[in-house]
C-alpha positions in Angstrom: 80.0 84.8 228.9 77.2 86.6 227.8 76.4 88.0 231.6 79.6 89.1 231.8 79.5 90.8 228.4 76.3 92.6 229.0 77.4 93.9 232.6 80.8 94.9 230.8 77.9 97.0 228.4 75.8 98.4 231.1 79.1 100.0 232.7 80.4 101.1 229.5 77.3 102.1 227.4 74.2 102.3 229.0 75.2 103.6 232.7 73.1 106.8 231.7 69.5 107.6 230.5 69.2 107.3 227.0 66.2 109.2 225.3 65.0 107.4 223.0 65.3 104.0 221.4 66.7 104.8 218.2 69.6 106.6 220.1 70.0 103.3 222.3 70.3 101.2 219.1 72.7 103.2 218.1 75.0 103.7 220.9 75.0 99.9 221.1 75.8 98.9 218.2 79.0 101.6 218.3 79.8 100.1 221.3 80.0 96.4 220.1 82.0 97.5 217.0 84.7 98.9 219.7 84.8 96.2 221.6 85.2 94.0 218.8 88.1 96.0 217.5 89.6 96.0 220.9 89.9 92.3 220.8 89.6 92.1 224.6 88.9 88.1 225.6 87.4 87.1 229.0 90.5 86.1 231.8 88.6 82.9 233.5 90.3 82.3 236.7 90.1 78.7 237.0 89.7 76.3 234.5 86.5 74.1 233.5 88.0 70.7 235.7 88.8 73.5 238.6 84.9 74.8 237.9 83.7 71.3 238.5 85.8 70.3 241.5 84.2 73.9 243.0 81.2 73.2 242.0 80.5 69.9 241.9 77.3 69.3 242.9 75.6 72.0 240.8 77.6 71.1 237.5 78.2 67.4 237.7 81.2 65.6 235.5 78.8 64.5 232.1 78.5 60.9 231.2 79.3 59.6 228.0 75.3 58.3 227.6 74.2 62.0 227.7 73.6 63.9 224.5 
């Protein structure tokens, strides 16, 4: 979630030069109070048992031993 939130940033914030790092700070934190207030939510488009059929190998089905 956080890739997708920080890709969703780069397009929407930071797809430009920004001078200095005071003005980046501050363009950031602008844009996460608009995004917040947006209450936009991320559309998965398969569910975690989906995920793990898919992707079985990489992501295997946890055991109840594992903590």
């Amino acid at each position: 979630m956080v890739e997708i939130e920080i890709g969703i940033m780069r397009r929407q914030c930071i797809d430009r030069r920004i001078e200095s790092r005071t003005k980046l700070e501050t363009e950031v934190r602008a844009w996460q109070r608009r995004r917040t207030a947006s209450g936009e939510r991320i559309r998965w488009m398969f569910s975690t048992d989906q995920a793990r059929l898919k992707m079985a190998k990489s992501y295997p089905t946890p055991s109840l031993n594992e903590s």
